[in-house]
Every structure is written in structure tokens, then in C-alpha cells.
N, C-alpha and C positions, 0 to 999 in steps of 0.2 A: 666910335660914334657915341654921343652920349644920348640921355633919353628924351630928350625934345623933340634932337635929331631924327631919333628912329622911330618915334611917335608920328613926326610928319611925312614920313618916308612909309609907313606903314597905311596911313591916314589916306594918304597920294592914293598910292596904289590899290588901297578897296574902294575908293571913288572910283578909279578907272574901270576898273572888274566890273562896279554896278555897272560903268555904263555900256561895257563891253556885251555885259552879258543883256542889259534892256538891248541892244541893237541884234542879237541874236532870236530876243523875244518877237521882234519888229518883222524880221528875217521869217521865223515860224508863222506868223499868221499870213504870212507873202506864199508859204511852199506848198506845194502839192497835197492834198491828202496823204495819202501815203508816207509823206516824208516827216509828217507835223506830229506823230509819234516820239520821232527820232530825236525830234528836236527838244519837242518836251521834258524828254526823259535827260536829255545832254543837260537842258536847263535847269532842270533839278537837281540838280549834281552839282553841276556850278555854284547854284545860289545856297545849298547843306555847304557846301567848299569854301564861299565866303563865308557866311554864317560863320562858322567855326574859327575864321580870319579873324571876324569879329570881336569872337570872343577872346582870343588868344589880346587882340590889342587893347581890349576894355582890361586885363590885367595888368597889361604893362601901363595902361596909364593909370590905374588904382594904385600901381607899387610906390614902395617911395623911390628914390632916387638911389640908396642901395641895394634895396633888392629888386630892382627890375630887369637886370641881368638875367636873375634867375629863371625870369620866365621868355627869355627873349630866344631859346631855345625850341619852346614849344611854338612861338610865331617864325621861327625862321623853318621850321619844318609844314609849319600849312601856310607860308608863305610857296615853299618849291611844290605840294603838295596842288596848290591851286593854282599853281602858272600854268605846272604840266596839262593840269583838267583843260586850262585853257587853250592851252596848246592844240591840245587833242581835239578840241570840241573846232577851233577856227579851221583848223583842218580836215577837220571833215566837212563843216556848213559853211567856211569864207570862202 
């Protein structure tokens, strides 16, 4: 894959996260007391988890063309890093 490619492949997918995780935010102001804790804190984690997505992809698009390999390592581990959160968080509040 070259680095356009992964740029918008990268791009894609922390667009979705935001909106994943705005609908989760939507969801906590919906839930119980008790449960709006839970969620918040799920939320918070989430949005430190993209954040950090963030920044791994703001390198890869500052690199040039040969070294952005280099850093497609650190995005490809808070890429699985933030599905899983994802994961976890729809299964417990979807």
C-alpha cells in the first residue's frame, strides 16, 4: 500500500471512530444515572485512543514518501489499540 493509500485508509477510519464515538456520547446523555459514569469514562478513553490515532497519522502525513513507513508501525499498533477500545466500549453500551 503506498502512502496516499494509507493516508486515506487511516483518514476513513478516525472519521468513523469520531462518529462512533459522538453516537456513544448521544447514547450517555440517553442512560440512566447510574450508568452515565460508565459511559463517560468508556468515552474518555475512546477519544485519548483516537487522539493518539491522530497523532500517529499527522506523522505519517508530515513524512516524505520514504520515510513514512517508518512510522506506519506506530499507527498500525493504535490503530488495533483503538478498535479493540472500540470493541469493548459497543459491547458493553451497543
Amino acid at each position: 500500500m503506498d502512502k496516499e493509500t494509507y493516508e486515506k485508509k487511516l483518514q476513513a477510519q478516525l472519521d468513523q471512530w469520531q462518529a462512533e464515538i459522538d453516537k456513544l456520547q448521544a447514547q450517555a446523555r440517553e442512560a440512566a444515572a447510574d450508568m452515565q459514569g460508565k459511559y463517560h469514562e468508556q468515552i474518555r478513553d475512546l477519544r485519548e485512543r483516537r487522539d493518539e490515532m491522530e497523532r500517529e497519522y499527522r506523522k505519517i502525513e508530515a513524512a516524505s514518501a520514504e520515510a513514512w513507513q517508518d512510522f506506519k508501525t506506530g499507527a498500525d499498533k493504535a490503530w488495533d489499540d483503538m478498535a479493540a477500545a472500540m470493541k469493548t466500549a459497543w459491547g458493553r453500551f451497543g
